[in-house]
C-alpha positions, -999 to 999 in steps of 0.1 A, spaced: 4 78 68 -11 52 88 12 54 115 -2 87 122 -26 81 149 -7 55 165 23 78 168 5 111 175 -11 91 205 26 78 219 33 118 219 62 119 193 65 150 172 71 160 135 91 189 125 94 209 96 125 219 77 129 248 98 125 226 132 91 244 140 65 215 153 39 202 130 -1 209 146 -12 185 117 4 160 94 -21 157 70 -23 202 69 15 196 60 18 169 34 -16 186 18 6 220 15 39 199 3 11 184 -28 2 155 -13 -38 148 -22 -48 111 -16 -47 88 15 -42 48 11 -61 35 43 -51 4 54 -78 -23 67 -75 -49 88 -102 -77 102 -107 -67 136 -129 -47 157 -104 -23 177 -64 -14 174 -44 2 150 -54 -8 107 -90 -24 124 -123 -5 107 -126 22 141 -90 35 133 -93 33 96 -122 53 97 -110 80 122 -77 84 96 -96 89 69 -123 115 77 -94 133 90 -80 134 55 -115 134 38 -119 169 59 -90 186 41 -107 171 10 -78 144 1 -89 113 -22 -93 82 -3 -80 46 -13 -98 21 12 -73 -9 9 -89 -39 26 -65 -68 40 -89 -100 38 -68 -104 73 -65 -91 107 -27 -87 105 -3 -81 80 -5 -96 48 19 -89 22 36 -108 -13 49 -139 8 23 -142 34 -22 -143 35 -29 -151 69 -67 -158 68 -87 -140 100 -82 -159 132 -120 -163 136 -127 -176 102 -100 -201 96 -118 -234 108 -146 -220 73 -150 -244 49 -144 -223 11 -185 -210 4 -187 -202 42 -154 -181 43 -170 -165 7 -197 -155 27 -182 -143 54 -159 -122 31 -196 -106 15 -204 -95 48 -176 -82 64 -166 -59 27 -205 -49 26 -201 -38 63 -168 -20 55 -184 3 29 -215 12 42 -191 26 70 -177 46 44 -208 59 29 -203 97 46 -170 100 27 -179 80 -2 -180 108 -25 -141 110 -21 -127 74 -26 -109 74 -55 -114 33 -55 -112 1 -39 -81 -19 -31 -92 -57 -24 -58 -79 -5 -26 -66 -7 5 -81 -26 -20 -108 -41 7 -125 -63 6 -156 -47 -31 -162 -26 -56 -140 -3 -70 -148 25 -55 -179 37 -57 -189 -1 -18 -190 -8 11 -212 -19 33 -218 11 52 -238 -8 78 -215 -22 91 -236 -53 53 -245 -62 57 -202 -68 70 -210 -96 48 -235 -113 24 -209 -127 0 -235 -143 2 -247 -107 -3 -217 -92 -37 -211 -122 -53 -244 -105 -47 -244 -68 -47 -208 -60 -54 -185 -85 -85 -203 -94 -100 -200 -60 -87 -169 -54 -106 -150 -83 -134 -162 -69 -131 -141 -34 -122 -112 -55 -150 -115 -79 -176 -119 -47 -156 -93 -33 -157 -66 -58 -197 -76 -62 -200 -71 -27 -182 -31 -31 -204 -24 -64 -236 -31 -47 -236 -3 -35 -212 20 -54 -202 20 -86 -164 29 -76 -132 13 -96 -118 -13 -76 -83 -28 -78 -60 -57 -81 -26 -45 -65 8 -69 -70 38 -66 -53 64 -89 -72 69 -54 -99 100 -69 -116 86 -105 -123 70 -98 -156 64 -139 -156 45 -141 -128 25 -107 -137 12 -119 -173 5 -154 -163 -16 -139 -127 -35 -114 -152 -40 -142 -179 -58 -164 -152 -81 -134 -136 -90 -128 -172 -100 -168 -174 -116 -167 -145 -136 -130 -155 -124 -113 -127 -142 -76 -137 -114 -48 -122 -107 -13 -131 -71 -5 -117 -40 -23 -123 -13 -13 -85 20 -21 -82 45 -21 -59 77 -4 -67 110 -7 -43 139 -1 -68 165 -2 -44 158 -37 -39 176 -42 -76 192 -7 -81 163 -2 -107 154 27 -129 125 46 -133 118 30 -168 104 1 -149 74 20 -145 71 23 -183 72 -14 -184 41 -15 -158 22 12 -177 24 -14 -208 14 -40 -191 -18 -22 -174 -28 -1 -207 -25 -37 -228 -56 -47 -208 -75 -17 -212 -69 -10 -170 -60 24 -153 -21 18 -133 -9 30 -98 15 24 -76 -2 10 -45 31 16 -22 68 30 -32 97 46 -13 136 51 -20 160 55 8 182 88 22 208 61 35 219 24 35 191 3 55 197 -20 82 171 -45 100 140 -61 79 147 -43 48 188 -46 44 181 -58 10 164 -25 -3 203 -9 -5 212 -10 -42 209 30 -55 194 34 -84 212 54 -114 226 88 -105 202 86 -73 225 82 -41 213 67 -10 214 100 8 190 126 16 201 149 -13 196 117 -39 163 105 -22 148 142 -27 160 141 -66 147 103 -66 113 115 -53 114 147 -80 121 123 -109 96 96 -97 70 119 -94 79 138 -127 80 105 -143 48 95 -128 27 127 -143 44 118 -178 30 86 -178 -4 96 -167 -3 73 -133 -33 72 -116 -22 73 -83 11 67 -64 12 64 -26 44 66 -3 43 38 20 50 50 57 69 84 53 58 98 87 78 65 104 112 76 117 116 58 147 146 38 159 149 10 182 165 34 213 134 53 205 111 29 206 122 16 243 101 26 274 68 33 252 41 12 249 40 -7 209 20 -38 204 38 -66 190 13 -68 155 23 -31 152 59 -18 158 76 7 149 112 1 150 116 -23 121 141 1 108 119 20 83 137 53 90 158 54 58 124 56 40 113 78 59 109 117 50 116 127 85 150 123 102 158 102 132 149 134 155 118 139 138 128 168 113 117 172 80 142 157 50 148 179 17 124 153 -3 91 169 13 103 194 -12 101 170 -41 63 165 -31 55 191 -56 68 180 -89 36 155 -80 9 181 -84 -14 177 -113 -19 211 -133 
């Protein structure tokens, strides 16, 4: 839900599934179920995913008692599976000067957090870390598949920031902190990453994925296959961002259009994808799963005549994944949000 603020400030509205306006977002998901908040943070001192916002989203959440998951980008934009833009400000560094900077800035990040400490469920370091973090990465897109390259050139250096990283979090708390990779369905690249953090003793307590399965039409036993792999090393699994569409996508994510079995792409199979994900999820003892975006509806004719920076918009077509319609109503799958509840 880190749209939230952003949106709430442009004035656009949320309904519920009887078109009466919703006062509060996070009052609503928290009656659907919905219990834990993935904050997303980005290098910067003011805008939308910087430490001010961050901080302002989560006490909101921390107020109605909801489990926070500080994820922090070592960038200050995005940063995802095939990009790890280092900040701006730190990129002329040399490697131990970036290292730390990175001390610093994480140290400064959780003392900000100390008032609602006592509700982060753990830390998230980088985001979609498969191939590199923080200006650490392999541009080169065949070199991607040279693991052995990939243990030398990146991976090797890249261990390092986590481990200073993660020192730099349990200095002062002794919460879990994560590794979180986005390429779910490469079970390749997922063994050979883990094999090289365990070389290089990167110390981590939860294993995230993320899971699009209408990228492939995938089932739900994929998560199965990531519980394996997180349970072989002795690590706690969650799914750091997931969502299934209520219609065929256009824009930036045409590719995530394949329906998985016996779920549809319409709002009726999204709310039964949601119920089975979720059932599935409790099964399998998940630690946490987080819904990337769900409160972003907006379309491009929406989108004209208000004011969206360029590092944040809002019309790159999410709405299919979204759990409110293009007017803003409520979908049936904030129904589903229950079979998530843990007894």
């Amino acid at each position: 839900m880190n749209y939230a603020l952003l949106m709430k400030g442009l004035g656009l509205k949320w309904r519920d599934r009887d078109g009466k306006e919703i006062d509060d977002l996070f009052t609503f998901f928290k009656s659907k179920g919905v219990n834990r908040l993935r904050v997303r943070i980005w290098v910067g001192g003011s805008g939308p995913s910087r430490l001010p916002y961050a901080l302002k989203l989560a006490e909101e959440a921390y107020m109605l008692d909801f489990k926070i998951q500080p994820t922090i980008f070592l960038s200050d934009c995005w940063a995802d599976l095939y990009k790890q833009p280092e900040p701006k400000d730190w990129a002329s560094l040399d490697f131990q000067s970036k290292l730390s900077k990175i001390q610093s800035y994480i140290s400064s990040i959780v003392e900000s957090l100390t008032p609602i400490m006592d509700n982060c469920a753990y830390f998230q370091v980088g985001n979609e870390i498969d191939y590199g973090i923080c200006g650490v990465f392999a541009h080169d897109r065949k070199r991607r598949k040279n693991f052995e390259w990939l243990r030398k050139h990146v991976w090797k250096y890249e261990s390092t920031i986590l481990n200073e990283s993660f020192k730099a979090i349990k200095t002062y708390y002794g919460k879990p902190v994560a590794l979180h990779l986005g390429k779910w369905w490469d079970l390749g690249l997922i063994s050979s990453f883990l094999s090289a953090m365990d070389e290089f003793k990167v110390e981590y307590d939860v294993l995230c994925f993320s899971f699009y399965p209408s990228m492939f039409g995938a089932g739900l036993n994929r998560l199965e296959e990531l519980k394996g792999i997180a349970e072989d090393r002795g690590k706690l699994v969650a799914i750091a961002e997931y969502a299934y569409p209520s219609c065929p996508i256009k824009g930036q994510f045409w590719f995530m259009n394949k329906p998985s079995p016996d779920h549809p792409l319409t709002p009726e199979g999204q709310s039964l994808w949601l119920k089975d994900f979720l059932t599935c999820c409790k099964r399998l003892n998940l630690y946490a799963a987080f819904y990337w975006s769900p409160e972003l509806y907006l379309t491009k004719n929406q989108v004209k005549g208000l004011y969206v920076s360029e590092e944040m918009p809002l019309d790159f077509g999410w709405g299919p994944m979204s759990f409110f319609d293009e007017d803003g109503y409520a979908k049936p799958c904030v129904e589903s949000l229950s079979y998530g509840i843990v007894d």
